[in-house]
C-alpha positions in Angstrom: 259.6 35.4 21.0 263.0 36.0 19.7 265.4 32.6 18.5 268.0 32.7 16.5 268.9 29.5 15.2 273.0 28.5 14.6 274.7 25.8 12.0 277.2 23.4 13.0 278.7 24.5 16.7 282.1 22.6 16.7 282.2 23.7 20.1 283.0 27.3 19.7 280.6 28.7 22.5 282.0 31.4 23.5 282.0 32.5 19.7 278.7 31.9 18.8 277.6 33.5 22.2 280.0 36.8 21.2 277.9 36.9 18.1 274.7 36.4 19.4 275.7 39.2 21.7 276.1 41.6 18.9 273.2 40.7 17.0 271.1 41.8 20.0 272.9 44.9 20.2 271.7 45.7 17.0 268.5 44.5 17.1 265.5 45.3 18.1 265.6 43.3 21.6 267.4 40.0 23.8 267.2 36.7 22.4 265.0 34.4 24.2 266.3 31.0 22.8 269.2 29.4 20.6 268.8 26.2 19.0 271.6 24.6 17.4 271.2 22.0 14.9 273.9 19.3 15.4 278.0 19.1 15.7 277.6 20.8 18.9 281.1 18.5 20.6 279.9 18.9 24.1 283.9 17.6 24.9 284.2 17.7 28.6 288.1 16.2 28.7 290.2 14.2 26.3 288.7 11.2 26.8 286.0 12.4 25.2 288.3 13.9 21.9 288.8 10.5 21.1 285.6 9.6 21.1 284.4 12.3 18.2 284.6 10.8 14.6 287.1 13.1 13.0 290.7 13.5 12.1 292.9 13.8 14.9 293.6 17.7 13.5 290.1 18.2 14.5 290.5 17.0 18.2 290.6 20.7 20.0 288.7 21.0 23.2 287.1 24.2 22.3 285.5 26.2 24.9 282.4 23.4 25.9 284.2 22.2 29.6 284.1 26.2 30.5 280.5 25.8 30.5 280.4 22.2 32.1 282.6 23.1 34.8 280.9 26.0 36.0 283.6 28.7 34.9 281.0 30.2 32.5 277.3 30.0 32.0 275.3 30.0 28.7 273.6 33.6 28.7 270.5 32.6 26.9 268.5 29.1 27.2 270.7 26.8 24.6 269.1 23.4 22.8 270.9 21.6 20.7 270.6 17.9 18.5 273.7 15.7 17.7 275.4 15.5 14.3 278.0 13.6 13.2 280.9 15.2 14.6 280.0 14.8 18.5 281.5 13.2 22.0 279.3 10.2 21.3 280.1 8.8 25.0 278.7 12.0 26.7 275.5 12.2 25.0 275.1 8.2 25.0 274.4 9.3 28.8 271.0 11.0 28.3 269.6 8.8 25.2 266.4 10.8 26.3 267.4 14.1 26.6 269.0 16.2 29.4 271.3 19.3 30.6 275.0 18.7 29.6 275.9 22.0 31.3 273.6 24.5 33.1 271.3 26.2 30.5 272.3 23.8 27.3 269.9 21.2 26.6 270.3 18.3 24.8 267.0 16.6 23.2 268.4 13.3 23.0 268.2 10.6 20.6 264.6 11.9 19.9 263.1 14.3 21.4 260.3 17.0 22.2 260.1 20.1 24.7 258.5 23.4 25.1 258.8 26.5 25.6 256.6 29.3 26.1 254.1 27.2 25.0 256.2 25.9 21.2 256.8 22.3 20.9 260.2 22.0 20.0 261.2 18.7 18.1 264.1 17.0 17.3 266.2 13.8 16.1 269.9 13.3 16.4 272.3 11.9 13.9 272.6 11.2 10.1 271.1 8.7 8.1 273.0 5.2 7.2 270.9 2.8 5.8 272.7 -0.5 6.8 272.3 1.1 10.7 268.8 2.0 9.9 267.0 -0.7 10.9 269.4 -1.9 14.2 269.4 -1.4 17.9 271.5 1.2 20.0 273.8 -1.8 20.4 277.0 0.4 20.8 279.1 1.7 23.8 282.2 2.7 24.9 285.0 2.1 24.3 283.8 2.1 20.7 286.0 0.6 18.1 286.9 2.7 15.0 283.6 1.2 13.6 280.9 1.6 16.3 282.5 5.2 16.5 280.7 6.0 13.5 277.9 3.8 14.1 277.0 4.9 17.2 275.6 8.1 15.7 273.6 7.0 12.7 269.6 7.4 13.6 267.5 4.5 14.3 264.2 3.6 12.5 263.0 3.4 16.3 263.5 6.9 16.9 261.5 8.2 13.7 259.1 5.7 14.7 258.3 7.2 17.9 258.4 10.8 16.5 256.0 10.1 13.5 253.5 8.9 16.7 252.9 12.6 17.4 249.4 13.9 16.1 248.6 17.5 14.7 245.7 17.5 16.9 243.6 19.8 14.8 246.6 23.0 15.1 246.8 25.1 11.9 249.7 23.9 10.2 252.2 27.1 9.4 255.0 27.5 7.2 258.3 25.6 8.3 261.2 27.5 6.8 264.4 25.6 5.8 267.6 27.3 7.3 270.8 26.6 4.9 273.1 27.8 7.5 277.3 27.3 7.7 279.9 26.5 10.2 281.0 28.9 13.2 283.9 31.0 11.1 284.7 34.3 10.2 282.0 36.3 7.5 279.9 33.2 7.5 276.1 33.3 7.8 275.5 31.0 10.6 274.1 32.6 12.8 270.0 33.6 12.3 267.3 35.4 14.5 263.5 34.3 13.8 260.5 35.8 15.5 258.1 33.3 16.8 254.5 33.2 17.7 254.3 31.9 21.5 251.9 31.8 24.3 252.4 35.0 26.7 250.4 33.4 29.4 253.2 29.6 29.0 255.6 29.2 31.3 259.3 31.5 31.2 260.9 27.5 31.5 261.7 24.3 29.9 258.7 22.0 29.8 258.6 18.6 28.9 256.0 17.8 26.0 253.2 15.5 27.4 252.3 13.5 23.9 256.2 12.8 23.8 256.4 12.1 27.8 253.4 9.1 26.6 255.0 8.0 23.4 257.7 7.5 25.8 256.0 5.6 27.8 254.1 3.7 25.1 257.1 2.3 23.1 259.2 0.8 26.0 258.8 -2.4 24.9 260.3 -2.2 21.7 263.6 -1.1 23.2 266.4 -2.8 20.8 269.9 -3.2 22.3 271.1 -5.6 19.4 273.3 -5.3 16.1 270.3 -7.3 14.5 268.0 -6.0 11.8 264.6 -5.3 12.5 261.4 -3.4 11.3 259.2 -1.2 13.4 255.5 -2.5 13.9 252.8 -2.2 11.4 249.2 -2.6 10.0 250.5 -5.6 8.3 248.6 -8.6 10.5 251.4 -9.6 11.9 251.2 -7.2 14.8 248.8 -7.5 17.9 249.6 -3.1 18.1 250.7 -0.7 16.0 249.4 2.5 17.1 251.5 3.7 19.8 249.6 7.4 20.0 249.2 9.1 23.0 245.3 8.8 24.1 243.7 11.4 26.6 243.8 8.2 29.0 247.7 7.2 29.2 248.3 11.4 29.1 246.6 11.7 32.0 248.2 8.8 33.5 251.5 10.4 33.0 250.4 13.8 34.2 249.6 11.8 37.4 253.3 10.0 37.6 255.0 13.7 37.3 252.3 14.9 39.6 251.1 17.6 36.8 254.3 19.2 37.0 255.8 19.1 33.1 258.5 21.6 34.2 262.2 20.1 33.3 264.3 20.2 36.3 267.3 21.9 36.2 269.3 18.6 37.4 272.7 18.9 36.2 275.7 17.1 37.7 279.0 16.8 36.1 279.7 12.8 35.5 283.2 12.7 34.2 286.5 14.7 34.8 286.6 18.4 33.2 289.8 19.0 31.2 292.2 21.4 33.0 294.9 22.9 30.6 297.5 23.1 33.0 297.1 19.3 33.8 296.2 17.3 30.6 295.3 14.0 30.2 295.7 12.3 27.1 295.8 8.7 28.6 292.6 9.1 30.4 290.1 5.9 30.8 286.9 5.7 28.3 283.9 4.6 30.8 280.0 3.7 30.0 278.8 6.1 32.4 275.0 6.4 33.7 273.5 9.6 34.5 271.7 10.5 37.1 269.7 12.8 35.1 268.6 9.7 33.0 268.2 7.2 36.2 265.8 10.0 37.4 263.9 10.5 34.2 263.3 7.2 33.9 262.4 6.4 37.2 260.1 8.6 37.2 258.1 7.6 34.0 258.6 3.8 34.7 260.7 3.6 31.4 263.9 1.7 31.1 267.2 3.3 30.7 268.9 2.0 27.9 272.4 1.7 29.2 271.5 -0.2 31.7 270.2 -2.6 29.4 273.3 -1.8 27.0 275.3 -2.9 30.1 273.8 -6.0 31.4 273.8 -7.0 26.9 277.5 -6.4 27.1 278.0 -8.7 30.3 275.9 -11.5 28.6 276.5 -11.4 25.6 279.6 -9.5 25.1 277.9 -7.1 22.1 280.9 -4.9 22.5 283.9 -4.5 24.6 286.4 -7.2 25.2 286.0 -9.1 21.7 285.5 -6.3 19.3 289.0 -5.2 21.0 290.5 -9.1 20.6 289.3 -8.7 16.6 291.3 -5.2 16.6 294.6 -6.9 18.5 294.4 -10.0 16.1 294.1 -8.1 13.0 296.9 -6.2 14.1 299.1 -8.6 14.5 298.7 -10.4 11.7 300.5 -7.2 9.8 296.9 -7.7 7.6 296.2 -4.7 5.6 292.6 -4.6 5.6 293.0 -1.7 2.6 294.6 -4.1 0.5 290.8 -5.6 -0.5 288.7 -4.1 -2.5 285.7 -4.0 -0.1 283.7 -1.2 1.1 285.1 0.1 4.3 283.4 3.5 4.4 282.7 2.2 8.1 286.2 2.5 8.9 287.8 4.9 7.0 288.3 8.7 8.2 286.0 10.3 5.3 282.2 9.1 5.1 280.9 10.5 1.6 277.4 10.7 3.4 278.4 12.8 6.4 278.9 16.7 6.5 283.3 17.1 6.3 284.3 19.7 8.5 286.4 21.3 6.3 285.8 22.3 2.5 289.4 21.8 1.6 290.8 19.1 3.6 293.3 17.3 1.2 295.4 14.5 2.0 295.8 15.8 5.5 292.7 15.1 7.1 292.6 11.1 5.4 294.6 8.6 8.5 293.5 5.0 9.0 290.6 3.9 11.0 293.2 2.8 14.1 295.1 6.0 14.0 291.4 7.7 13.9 291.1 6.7 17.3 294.1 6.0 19.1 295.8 9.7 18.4 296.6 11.4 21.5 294.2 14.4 22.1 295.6 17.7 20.3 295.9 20.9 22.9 293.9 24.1 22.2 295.7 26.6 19.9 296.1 30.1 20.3 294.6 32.2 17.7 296.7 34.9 16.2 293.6 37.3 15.3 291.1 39.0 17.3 288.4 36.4 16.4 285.0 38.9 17.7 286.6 41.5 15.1 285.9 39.3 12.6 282.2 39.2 13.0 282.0 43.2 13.0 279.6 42.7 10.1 277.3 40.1 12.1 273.5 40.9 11.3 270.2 39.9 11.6 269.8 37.3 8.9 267.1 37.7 6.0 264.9 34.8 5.7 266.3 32.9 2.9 269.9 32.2 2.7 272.4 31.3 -0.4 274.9 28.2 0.0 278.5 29.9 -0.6 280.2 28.7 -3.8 283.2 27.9 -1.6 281.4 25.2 0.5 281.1 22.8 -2.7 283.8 19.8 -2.3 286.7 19.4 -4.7 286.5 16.3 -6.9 288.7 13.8 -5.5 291.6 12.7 -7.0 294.6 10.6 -6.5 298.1 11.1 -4.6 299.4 12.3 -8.0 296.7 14.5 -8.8 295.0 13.0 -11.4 291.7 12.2 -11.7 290.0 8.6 -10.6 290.3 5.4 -12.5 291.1 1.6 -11.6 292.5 0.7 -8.9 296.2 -1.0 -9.2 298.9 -2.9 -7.6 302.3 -1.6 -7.4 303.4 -3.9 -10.4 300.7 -2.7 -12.3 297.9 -5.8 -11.5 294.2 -4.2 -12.2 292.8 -5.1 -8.4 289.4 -6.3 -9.8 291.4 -9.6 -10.1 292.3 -9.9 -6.9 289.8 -11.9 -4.7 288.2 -10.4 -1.6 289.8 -12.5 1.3 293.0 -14.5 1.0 291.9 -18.4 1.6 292.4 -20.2 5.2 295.6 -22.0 3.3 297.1 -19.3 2.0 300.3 -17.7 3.6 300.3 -14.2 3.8 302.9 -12.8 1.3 306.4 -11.5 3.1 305.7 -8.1 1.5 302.8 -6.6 0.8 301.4 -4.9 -2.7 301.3 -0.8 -2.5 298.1 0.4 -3.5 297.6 3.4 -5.4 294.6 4.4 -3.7 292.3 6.5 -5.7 289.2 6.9 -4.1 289.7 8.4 -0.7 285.8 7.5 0.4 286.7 4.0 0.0 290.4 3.3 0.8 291.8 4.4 4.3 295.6 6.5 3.7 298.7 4.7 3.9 301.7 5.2 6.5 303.9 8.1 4.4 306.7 5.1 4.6 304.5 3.4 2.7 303.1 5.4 0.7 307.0 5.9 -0.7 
């Protein structure tokens, strides 16, 4: 079985679909499956723009709403994890996994399929340690915080997938694919040969360990912003094991009625984005799927945004006063930049997450309430013939080198010079100045510029400002 395997998507379908094209052309046969690891921005409209984690210069629709309105179909069986540059809300709508167009799969916060008899696996997101140990707890509307949050994994979800056994297969060789964005002369793109079953089904199939994992874990379903751990052999557990026995498998196969096949349920949930009628004021919604509502029913599992949902009426997790905290701090004319505090949360540049471009500059660094509040940015024409520039597109060698060019400038300041402490405008070294300003204090009538010389930490000023 041919699958060829593609970096970071950024939405450019019909690219990576041209290229995959070619590359059967010149090899030896049709590719049977692409998986794409993460940044796929499934955007359906502008509403969902502004709810992908990036500089508003980033927000282009791309070519993903040809495929989820119907105008175009994927030409080869498409799966896909999230990264860190993704329409959170859309994906929020099938935490466990589901079609977000006809032929593209996504796997979900965790997740495992097969096909042709190979278990594919997968977990969405990056790793943030102080999210690590919390509950899915956000929803839309985010706030320029939970937008960020929102995709950072969850000890819950490697919990469930380090429940999987081996059960007794010959472990093989995993190779480790260092593969770049979707641009011109990159290696991106690569085709593997893979040992499958001949007599498996030509479909989708849901994994039955995962399907009872699934199952198993229910009950540990976390909806809150609190910390907590995973159950262990520690004594302090009644169960720990959550493993999928030849009992509860069979149980399962009896609930689907031994039909593991994934049904190709699509339905299109929100408003596709029409270029001759945009939209930029269009209304963020927590959404259920019907795709999910099914799935669920169906293996007597809860969906968690309907948990997420009845959280948020109760106990109002998110929504109405994460906005009032927003509105009040904006009001007060507070510049939460002014303190030295880390607010790598907030900011527009996360030193842990993948950038999307090598050589952003000053451009690409706005404030965490511009971040989200930008109107959506209308497709570009491009100049140049875009499939000419993959006229040397080939079947990729097993091991790959990193380019030079994707190593990330050392930052420095707005002058250009190199990092140091962090001032006042009168020259006042900020490690003197306390964290929060005291309930009696008055709020000075003008505020202290800030030479800001570490853009991970410090959000970019307003150029008026920055003057």
């Amino acid at each position: 079985m041919r699958v060829a395997v593609a970096g970071c998507c950024h939405g450019e379908l019909d690219k990576i679909y041209e290229t995959l094209a070619l590359a059967e052309r010149r090899g030896p046969g049709p590719v049977d499956l692409l998986l794409c690891c993460g940044d796929f921005q499934a955007v359906r409209n502008e509403a969902d723009l502004r709810c992908m984690a990036v500089p508003p210069k980033y927000r282009h629709m791309q070519t993903f709403y040809r495929y989820y309105s119907g105008e175009k179909k994927a030409p080869v069986l498409t799966l896909f994890i999230g990264g860190n540059h993704e329409a959170s809300n859309h994906l929020q709508e099938l935490p466990y996994g589901g079609w977000v167009a006809p032929n593209i799969y996504y796997l979900g916060l965790a997740g495992v399929v097969k096909y042709r008899g190979v278990r594919i696996g997968g977990i969405s997101g990056i790793f943030k340690s102080h999210d690590y140990r919390k509950g899915h707890f956000e929803c839309p509307p985010y706030n320029s915080s939970t937008v960020r949050s929102i995709y950072h994994v969850r000890n819950i979800e490697v919990y469930k997938l380090k429940q999987e056994k081996d059960k007794g297969q010959t472990a093989k060789t995993t190779r480790f694919l260092a593969l770049d964005k979707c641009l011109p002369h990159r290696d991106f793109l690569q085709i593997l040969e893979i040992e499958h079953d001949p007599s498996a089904p030509d479909c989708l199939e849901y994994d039955i360990e995962w399907l009872t994992i699934l199952r198993a874990t229910n009950d540990l379903i976390n909806v809150t912003e609190h910390l907590w751990n995973m159950p262990e052999n520690n004594g302090l557990h009644a169960r720990w094991d959550y493993s999928a026995t030849e009992e509860a498998m069979k149980e399962v196969l009896e609930k689907l009625n031994h039909d593991l096949k994934v049904p190709c349920n699509f339905s299109v949930t929100a408003a596709c984005y029409d270029p001759s009628k945009p939209q930029t004021q269009m209304q963020l919604i927590h959404r259920i799927n019907p795709q999910t509502t099914e799935f669920c029913a169906q293996l007597g599992i809860t969906d968690i945004n309907i948990r997420l949902q009845k959280s948020k009426a109760e106990h109002h997790l998110c929504g109405e006063d994460e906005e009032q905290d927003d509105v009040e701090s904006n009001d007060s004319g507070e510049d939460r930049s002014e303190y030295n505090t880390d607010t790598s949360a907030l900011s527009s540049i996360n030193p842990d997450e993948i950038m999307l471009d090598e050589e952003e500059g000053e451009d690409s660094i706005v404030s965490a309430h511009s971040d989200m509040n930008t109107p959506s940015i209308e497709p570009s024409d491009q100049a140049s013939d875009f499939s000419a520039s993959f006229s040397d597109v080939r079947i990729l060698p097993g091991s790959m080198i990193v380019s030079s060019d994707d190593t990330v400038d050392s930052t420095t300041d707005r002058e250009g010079k190199p990092g140091g402490t962090v001032e006042s405008g009168n020259g006042e070294d900020l490690s003197k100045v306390p964290l929060k300003r005291l309930s009696g204090e008055h709020e000075p009538e003008q505020r202290k510029k800030i030479k800001r010389r570490n853009q991970a930490i410090y959000a970019a000023v307003d150029d008026d400002d920055a003057a």
